[in-house]
C-alpha positions as CSV (number, residue, x, y, z in Angstrom):
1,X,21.6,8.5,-24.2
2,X,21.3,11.3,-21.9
3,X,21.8,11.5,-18.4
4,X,19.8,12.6,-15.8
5,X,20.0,13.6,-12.0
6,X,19.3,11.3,-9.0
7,X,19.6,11.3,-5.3
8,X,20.7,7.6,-4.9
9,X,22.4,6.7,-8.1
10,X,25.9,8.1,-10.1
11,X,25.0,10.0,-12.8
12,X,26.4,7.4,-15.3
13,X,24.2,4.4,-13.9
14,X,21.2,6.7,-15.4
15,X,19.5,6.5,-19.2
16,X,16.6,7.6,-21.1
17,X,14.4,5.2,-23.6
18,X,12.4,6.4,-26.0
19,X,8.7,4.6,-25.9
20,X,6.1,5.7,-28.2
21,X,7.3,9.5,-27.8
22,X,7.4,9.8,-24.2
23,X,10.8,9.2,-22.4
24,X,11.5,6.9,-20.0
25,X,14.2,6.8,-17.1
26,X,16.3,4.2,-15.8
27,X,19.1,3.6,-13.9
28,X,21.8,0.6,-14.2
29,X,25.2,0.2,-13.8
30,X,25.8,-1.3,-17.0
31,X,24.4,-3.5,-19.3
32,X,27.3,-6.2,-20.9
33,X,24.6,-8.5,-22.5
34,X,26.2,-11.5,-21.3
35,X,24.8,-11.7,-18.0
36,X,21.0,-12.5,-16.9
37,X,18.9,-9.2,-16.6
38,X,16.7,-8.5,-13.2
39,X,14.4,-5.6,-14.0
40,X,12.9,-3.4,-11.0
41,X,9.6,-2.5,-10.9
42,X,8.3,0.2,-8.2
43,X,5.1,0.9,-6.6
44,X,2.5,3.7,-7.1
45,X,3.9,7.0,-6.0
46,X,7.3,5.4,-6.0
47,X,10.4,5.5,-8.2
48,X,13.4,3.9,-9.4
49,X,14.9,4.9,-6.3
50,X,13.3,3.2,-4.3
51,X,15.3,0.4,-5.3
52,X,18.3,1.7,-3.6
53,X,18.9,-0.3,-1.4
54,X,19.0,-3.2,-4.1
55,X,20.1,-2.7,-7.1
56,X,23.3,-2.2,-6.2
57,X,24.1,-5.4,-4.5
58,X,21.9,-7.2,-6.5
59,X,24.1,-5.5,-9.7
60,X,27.3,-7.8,-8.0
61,X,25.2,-11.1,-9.9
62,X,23.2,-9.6,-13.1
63,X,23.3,-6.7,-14.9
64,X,20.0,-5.0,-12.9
65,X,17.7,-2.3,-14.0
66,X,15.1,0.2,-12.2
67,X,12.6,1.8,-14.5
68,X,10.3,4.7,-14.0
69,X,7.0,3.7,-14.7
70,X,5.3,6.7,-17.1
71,X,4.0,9.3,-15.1
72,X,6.5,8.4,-12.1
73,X,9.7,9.5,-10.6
74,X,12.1,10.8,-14.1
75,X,9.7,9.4,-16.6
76,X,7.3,11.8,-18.7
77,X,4.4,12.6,-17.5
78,X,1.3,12.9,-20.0
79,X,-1.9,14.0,-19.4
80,X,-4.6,11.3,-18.1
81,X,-7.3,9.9,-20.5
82,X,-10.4,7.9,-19.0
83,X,-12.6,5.8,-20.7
84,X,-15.4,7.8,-22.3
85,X,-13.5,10.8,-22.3
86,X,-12.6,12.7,-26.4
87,X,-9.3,11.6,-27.7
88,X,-6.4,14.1,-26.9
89,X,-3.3,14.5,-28.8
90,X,-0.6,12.9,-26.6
91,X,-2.9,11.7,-24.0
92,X,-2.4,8.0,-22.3
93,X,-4.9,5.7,-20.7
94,X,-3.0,4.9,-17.5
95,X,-3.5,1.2,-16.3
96,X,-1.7,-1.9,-15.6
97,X,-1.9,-3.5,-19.1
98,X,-0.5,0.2,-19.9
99,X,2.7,0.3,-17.6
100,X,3.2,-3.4,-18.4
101,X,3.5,-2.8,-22.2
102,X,5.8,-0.3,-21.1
103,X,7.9,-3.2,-19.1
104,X,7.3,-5.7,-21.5
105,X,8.7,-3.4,-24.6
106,X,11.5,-2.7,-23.1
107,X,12.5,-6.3,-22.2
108,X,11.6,-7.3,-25.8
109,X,13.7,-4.0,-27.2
110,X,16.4,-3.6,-25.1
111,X,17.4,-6.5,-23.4
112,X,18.6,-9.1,-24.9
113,X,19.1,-11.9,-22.0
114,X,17.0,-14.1,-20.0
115,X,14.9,-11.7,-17.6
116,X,13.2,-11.8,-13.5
117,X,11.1,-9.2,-12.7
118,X,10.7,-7.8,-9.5
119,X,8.0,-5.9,-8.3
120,X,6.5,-4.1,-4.9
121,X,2.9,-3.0,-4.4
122,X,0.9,-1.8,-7.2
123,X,4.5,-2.6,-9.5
124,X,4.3,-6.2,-8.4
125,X,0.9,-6.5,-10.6
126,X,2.4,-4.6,-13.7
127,X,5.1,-7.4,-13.7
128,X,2.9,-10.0,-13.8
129,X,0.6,-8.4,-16.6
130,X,4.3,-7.8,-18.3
131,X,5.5,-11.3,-17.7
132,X,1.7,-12.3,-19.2
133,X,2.4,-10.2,-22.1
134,X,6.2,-11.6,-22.5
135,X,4.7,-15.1,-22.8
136,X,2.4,-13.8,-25.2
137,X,5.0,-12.4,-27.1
138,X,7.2,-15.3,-27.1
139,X,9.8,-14.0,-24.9
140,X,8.5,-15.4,-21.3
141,X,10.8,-14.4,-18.4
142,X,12.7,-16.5,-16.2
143,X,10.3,-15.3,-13.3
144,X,8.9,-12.8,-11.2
145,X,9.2,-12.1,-7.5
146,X,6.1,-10.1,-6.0
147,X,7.2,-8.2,-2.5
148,X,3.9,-7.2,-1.3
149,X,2.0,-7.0,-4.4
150,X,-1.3,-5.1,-4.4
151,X,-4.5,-6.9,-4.3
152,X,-6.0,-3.7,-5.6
153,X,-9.6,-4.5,-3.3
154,X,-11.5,-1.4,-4.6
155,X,-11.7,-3.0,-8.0
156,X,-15.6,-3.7,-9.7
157,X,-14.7,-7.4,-9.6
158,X,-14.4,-7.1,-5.7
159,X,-16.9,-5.1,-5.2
160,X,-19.1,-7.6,-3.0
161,X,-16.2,-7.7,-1.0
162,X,-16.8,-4.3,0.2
163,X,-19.0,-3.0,3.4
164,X,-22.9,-2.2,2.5
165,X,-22.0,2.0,3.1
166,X,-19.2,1.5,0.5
167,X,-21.0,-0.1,-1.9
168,X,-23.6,1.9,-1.7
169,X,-21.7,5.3,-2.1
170,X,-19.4,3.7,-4.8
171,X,-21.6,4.9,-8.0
172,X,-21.0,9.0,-6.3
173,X,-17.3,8.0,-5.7
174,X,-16.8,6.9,-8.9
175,X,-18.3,10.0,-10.5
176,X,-16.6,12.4,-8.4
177,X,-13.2,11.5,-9.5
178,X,-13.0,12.0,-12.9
179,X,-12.6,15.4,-12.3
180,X,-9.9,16.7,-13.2
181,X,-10.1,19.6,-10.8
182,X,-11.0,17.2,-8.0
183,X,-7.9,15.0,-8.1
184,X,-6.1,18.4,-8.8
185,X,-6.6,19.2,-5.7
186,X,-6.7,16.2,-3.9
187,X,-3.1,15.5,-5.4
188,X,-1.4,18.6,-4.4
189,X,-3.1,18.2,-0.7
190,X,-1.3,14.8,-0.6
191,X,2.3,15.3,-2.5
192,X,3.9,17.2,0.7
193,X,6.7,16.0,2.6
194,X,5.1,16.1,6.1
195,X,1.9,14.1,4.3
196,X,4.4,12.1,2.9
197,X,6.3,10.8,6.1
198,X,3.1,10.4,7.9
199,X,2.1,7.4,5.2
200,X,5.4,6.2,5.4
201,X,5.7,5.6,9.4
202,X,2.5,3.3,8.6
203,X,4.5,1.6,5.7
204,X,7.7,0.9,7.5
205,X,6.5,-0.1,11.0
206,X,10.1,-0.9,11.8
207,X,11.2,3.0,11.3
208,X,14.3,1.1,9.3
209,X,15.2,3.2,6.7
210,X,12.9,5.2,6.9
211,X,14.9,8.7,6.5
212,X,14.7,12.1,5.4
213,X,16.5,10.8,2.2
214,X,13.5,8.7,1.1
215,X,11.2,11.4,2.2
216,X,12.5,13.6,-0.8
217,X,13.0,10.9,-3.5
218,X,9.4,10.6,-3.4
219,X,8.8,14.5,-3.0
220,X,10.9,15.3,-5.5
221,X,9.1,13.9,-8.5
222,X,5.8,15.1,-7.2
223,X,6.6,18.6,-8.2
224,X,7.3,18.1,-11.8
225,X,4.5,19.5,-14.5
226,X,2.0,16.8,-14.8
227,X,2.5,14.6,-11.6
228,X,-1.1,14.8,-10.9
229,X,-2.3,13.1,-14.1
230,X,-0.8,9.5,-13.4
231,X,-2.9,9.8,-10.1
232,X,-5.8,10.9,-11.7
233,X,-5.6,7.9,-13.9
234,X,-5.1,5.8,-11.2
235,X,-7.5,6.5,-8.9
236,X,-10.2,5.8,-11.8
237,X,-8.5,2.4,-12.2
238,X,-12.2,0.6,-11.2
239,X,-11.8,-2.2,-13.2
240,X,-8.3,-3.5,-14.3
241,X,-5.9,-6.1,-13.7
242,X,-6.1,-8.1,-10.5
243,X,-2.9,-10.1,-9.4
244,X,-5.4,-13.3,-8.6
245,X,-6.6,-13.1,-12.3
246,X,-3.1,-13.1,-13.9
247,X,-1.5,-16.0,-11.8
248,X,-4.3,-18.3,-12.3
249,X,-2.8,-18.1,-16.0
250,X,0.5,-17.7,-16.1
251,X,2.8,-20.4,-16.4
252,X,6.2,-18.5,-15.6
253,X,7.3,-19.0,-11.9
254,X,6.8,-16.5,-9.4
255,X,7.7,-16.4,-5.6
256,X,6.2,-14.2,-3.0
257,X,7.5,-11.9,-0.5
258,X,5.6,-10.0,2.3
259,X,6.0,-8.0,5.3
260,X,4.1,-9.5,8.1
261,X,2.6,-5.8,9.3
262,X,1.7,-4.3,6.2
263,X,-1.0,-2.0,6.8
264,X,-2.8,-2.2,3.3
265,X,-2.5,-5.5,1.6
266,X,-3.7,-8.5,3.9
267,X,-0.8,-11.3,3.9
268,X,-3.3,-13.9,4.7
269,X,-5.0,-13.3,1.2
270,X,-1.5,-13.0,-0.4
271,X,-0.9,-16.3,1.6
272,X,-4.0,-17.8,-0.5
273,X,-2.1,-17.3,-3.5
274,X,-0.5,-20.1,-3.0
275,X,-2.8,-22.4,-4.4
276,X,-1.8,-21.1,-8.1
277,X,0.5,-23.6,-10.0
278,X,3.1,-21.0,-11.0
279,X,3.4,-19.5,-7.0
280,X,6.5,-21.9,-5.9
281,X,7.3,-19.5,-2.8
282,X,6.0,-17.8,0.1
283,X,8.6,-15.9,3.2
284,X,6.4,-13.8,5.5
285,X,9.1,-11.1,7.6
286,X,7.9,-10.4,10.5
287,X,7.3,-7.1,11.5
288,X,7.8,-5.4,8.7
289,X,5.6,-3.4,6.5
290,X,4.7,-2.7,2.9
291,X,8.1,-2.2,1.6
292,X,10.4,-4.5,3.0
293,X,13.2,-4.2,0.3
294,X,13.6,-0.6,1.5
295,X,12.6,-1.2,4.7
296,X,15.2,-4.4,5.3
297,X,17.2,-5.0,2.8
298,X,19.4,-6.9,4.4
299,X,16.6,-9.7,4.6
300,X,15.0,-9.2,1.3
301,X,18.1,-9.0,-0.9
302,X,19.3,-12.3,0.2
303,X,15.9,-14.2,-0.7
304,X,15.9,-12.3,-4.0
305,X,19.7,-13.8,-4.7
306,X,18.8,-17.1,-3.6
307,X,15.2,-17.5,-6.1
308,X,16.6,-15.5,-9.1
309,X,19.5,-17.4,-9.0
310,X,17.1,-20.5,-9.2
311,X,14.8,-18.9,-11.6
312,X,17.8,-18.2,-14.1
313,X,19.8,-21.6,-13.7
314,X,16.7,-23.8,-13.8
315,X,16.1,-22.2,-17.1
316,X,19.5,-22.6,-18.5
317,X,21.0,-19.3,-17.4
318,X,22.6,-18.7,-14.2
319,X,24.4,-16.0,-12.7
320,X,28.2,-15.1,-12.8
């Protein structure tokens, strides 16, 4: 496979997959095929990188991989289709049932070892559409671990959740972005570096980690040709996949971590979740934010040890 550049990982820990003629990018430090496999999937407007803080101690038990979800970080990045819209040759329709096809393939395809995913934000609901999909398929995985997974509350099926004024300017909000000009330009106003650290001093309240480094790993991919398309097809993501809706079906186990001061996702709701059969976990950190892998790693990678290591062996597999 060929190799490509990264700010956080040697040159040979990176890969390209081929999926349905777009290329995917990921990063391991080797796959032996004897060990249990932990797959790493990142948020919205977020990479493989930002899994550097994990993957390699987490690589010391499992083989470990970090993908780029399409349209993200190394990964191609196609042009948006929304519903309604003509077909166009080599066009996707971004989505969660989209990105998790794209997790659940590569399991099926490449891996060929008991599996946990492991998932933050928006990446936290693609591996638990992919772990729905790979129990589908026949291939469940061994678990999933959510750190602060989105609840994704602008969704249609939410939408009496919402304030009167929102609800009522939703139809106009809707309309306006689907254009492509629009989010063109709302896109590039966003993907700059001083933009960019001002979301993150609300994501990591700690200030932990949160460095010049990660700054530019999420720049970076932002200026690469078609960037803007996996945000327009995100943004239009009105009704899709909703975390409650999967775990009130799935059967593999999943635990649950979340940073106490998260500014977007509400861990009292996330705390709710807890009433589905498969959630078997909960650990609130407090004081941190919406990334506390990158944030703290030094408390997250231990919890992620201790339940993978429990997903695996209570499933016959363990770890070395």
């Amino acid at each position: 496979m060929s190799t490509l550049s990264s700010p956080c990982y040697p040159e040979t820990w990176l890969h390209q997959w081929r999926w349905h003629d777009l290329e995917v990018s990921y990063a391991t430090p080797g796959l032996d095929q004897q060990r249990p496999v932990v797959v790493l999937v990142h948020g919205f407007g977020a990479c493989k990188e930002h899994w550097r803080h994990n993957l390699p101690p987490l690589s010391e038990h499992w083989d470990v991989v970090a993908l780029d979800l399409i349209g993200f970080g190394a990964s191609e990045k196609p042009r948006a289709q929304l519903d309604g819209e003509p077909e166009e040759s080599g066009s996707v329709r971004y989505g969660i049932d989209f990105w998790a096809r794209q997790v659940k393939d590569f399991v099926v395809t490449q891996l060929h070892q008991p599996v946990a995913l492991v998932g933050n934000s928006i990446g936290g609901v693609v591996a638990l559409a992919a772990a729905d999909q790979l129990e589908a398929n026949g291939h469940p995985a061994r678990g999933v671990v959510l750190v602060d997974c989105a609840q994704r509350a602008i969704d249609d099926k939410r939408v009496d959740e919402q304030p009167f004024g929102r609800k009522l300017g939703r139809p106009l909000l809707k309309s306006l972005v689907r254009k492509r000009w629009l989010t063109t330009a709302l896109f590039n106003s966003l993907a700059k570096p001083g933009v960019i650290r001002t979301v993150l001093r609300q994501a990591y309240p700690t200030g932990r980690n949160r460095d010049e480094a990660l700054v530019n790993l999420l720049h970076g991919p932002t200026q690469d040709g078609g960037a803007s398309e996996s945000f327009r097809g995100f943004i239009n993501l009105f009704n899709d996949r909703l975390a409650t809706e999967l775990l009130a079906n799935l059967t593999t186990p999943v635990s649950v971590i979340w940073g106490s001061k998260d500014p977007w996702e509400p861990m009292e709701e996330a705390k709710r979740w807890m009433r589905f059969p498969c959630v078997e976990q909960f650990e609130s950190l407090e004081g941190l934010g919406h990334c506390p892998h990158d944030e703290a790693p030094e408390q997250v990678n231990p919890l992620l040890l201790t339940w993978i290591t429990s997903m695996f062996c209570a499933n016959g597999g363990g770890s070395d």
